[in-house]
C-alpha positions in Angstrom: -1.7 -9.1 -25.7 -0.9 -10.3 -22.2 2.4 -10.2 -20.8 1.6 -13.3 -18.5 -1.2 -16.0 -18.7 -3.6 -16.9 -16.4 -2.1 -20.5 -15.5 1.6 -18.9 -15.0 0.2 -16.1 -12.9 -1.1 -18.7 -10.7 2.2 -20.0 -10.9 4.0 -16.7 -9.2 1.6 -16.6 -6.6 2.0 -20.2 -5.7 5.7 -18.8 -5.4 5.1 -15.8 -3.8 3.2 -18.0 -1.2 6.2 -20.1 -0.8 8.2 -17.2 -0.9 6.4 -15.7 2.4 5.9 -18.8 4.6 9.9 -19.3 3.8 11.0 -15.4 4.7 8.4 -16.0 8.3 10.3 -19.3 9.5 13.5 -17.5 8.9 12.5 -14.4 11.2 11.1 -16.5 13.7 14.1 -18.2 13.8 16.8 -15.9 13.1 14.8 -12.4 14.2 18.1 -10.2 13.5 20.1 -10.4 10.8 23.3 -8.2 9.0 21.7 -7.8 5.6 18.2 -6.0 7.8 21.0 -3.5 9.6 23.2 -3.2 6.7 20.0 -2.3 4.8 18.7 -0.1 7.5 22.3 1.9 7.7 22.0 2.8 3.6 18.8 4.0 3.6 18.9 6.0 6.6 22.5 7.5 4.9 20.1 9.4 3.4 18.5 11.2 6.4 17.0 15.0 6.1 15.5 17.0 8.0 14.0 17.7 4.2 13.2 14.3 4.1 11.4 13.4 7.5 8.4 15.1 6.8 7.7 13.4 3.7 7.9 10.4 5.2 6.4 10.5 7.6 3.4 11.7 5.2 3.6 8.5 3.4 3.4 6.4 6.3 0.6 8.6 8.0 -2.2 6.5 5.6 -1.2 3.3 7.5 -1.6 4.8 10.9 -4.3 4.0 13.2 -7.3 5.6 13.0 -6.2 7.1 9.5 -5.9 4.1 7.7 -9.5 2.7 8.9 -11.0 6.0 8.2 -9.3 6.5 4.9 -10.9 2.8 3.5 -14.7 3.6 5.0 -14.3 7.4 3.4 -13.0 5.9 -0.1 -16.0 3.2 0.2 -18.4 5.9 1.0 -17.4 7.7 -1.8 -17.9 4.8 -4.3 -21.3 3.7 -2.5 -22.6 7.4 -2.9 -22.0 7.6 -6.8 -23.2 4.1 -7.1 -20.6 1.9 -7.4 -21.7 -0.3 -4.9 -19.8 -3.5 -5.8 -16.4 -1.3 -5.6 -17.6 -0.2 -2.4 -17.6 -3.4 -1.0 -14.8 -4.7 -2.0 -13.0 -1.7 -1.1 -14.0 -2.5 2.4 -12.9 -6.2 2.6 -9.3 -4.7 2.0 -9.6 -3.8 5.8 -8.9 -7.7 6.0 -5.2 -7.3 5.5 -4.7 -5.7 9.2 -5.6 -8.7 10.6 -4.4 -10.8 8.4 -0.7 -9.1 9.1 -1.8 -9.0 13.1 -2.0 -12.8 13.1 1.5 -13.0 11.4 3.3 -10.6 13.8 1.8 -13.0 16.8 3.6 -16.1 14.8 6.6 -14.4 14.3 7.3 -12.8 17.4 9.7 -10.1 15.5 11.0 -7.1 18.2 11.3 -3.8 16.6 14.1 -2.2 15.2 15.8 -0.4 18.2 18.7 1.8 18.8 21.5 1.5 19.0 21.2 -0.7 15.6 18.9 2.1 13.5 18.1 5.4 14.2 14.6 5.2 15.6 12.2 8.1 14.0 8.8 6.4 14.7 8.3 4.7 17.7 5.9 1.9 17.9 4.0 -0.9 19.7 3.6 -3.6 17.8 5.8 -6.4 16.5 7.8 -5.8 13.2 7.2 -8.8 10.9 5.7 -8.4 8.3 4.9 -4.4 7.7 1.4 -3.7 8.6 1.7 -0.4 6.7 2.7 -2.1 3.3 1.2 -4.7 3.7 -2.2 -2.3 4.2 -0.9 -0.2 1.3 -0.4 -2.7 -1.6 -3.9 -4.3 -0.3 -5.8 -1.0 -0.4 -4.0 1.2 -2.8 -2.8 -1.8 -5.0 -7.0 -2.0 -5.5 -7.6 1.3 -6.1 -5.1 1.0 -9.1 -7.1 -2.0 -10.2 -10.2 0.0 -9.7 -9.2 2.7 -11.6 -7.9 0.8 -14.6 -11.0 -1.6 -14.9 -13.8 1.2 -14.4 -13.8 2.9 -17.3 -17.2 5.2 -16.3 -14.9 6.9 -13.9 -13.8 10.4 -15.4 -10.2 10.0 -16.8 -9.0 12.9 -14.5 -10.3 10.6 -11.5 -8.5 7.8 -12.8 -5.4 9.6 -13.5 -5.1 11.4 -10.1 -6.3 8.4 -7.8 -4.5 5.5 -9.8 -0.9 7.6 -10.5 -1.1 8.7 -6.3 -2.1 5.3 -5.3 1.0 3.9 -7.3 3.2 6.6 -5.9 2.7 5.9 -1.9 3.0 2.2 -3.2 6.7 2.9 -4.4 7.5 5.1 -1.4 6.4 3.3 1.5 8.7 0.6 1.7 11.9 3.1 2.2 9.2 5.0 4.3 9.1 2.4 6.8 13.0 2.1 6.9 14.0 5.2 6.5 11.6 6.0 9.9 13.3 3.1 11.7 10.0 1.6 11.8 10.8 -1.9 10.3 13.8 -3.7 8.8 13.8 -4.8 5.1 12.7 -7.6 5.5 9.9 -6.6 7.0 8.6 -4.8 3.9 9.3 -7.9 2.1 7.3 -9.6 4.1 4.4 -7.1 3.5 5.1 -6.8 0.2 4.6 -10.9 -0.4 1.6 -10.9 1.7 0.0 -8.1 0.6 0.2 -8.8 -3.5 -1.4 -12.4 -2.1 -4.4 -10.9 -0.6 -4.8 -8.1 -3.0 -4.3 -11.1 -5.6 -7.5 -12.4 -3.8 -9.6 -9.2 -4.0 -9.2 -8.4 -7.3 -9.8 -11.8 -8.7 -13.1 -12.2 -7.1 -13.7 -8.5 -7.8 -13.1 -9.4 -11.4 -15.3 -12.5 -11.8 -18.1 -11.1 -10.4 -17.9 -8.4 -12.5 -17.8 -10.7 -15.5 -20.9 -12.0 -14.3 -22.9 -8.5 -14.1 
C-alpha cells in the first residue's frame, strides 16, 4: 500500500518548488536574519572537541575534489559489475553542483562570519543554498533509491550502502552548522533543492527501468 499517490506526490513537489523560490527571494532580500544566528548559537551550544572531528568527517564527502571523485568511483563501481544504467545516472547527480552554483550567484548570500557564529570551516563561496546538502540528498538520496529498487544487489550491500547513505543524510545539515559553514536556512535551502532534483533523477531512473 502506498503512503502517498502519484498525483499528491506531484503535489509536494509543486510545494517544495514554491517553497524554495519563496526561502531564495527572502535571502536575497533579507540575507541576515535572528532565527539563522539564533539557530547557529543552539547548535554550536553543543561544541566538542569530541565532536569536531566527526563533523567535519561528514562534511568531507561534499568537499572539492572528494565529492567529484566519490560520484565517478561509485559510478565506476556500478559500470564494472554491469549496472550500467545505475552508473549513469549516478553520474548525472554531479548536476546538483551547478545547479546550487547558479543559485548562490542569484542570491548573493555572505557567509556566516564571526563575530555572529563561531567559524570552524572556512570557505569561499557564497552560502545560499548548501552546496554540501544539497550534493548529499542528490547523490546519497539516490543511492538509497538504488539500493531499495535493485534487488540483485547482495542484501549486505544494500544494507551497509543504503543505512550509511541515510546516516550522512541526517547528519549533514547540523554538520554544516555546527562547522559555521552555513546558516539554517541555508540547509533548508539545500534540502528543498536537492529532494527537487533527486525527485528528477529517480523518476526518470524509474521509468526507464519500467521500460527494460
Amino acid at each position: 500500500m502506498r503512503l502517498i499517490d502519484k498525483q499528491n506526490f506531484n503535489y509536494l513537489m509543486i510545494f517544495i518548488a514554491l517553497s524554495f523560490i519563496i526561502l531564495t527571494v527572502f535571502i536575497a532580500l533579507a540575507p541576515l536574519s535572528s532565527v539563522d544566528i539564533e539557530c547557529s548559537e543552539f547548535v554550536q551550544g553543543f561544541h566538542s572537541n569530541t565532536l569536531d572531528g566527526p563533523m567535519r568527517f561528514v562534511s568531507w564527502f561534499g568537499e572539492m575534489p572528494y565529492s567529484l571523485f566519490t560520484v565517478l568511483v561509485t559510478a565506476l563501481l556500478f559500470f564494472i559489475f554491469k549496472y550500467k544504467r545505475e552508473a549513469l545516472f549516478t553520474l548525472t547527480t554531479l548536476l546538483a553542483g551547478a545547479a546550487s552554483t547558479l543559485i548562490k550567484f542569484v542570491a548573493g548570500r555572505p557567509r556566516p562570519a564571526e563575530p555572529f557564529v563561531h567559524v570552524l570551516e572556512k570557505t569561499r563561496q557564497l552560502s545560499f543554498p548548501s552546496g554540501h546538502v544539497n550534493f548529499y540528498v542528490v547523490f546519497f538520496g539516490f543511492l538509497v533509491v538504488l539500493m531499495l529498487h535493485v534487488k540483485t544487489l547482495p542484501a549486505f550491500v544494500r544494507l551497509t550502502v543504503g543505512g550509511f547513505s541515510a546516516l550522512l543524510l541526517l547528519l549533514v545539515p547540523f554538520s554544516r552548522v555546527y562547522l559555521g559553514a552555513h546558516w539554517f536556512t541555508d540547509v533548508v535551502g539545500g534540502v528543498l533543492l536537492g529532494s527537487l532534483l533527486l525527485y528528477a533523477n529517480s523518476y526518470f531512473y524509474l521509468e526507464t527501468s519500467k521500460k527494460k
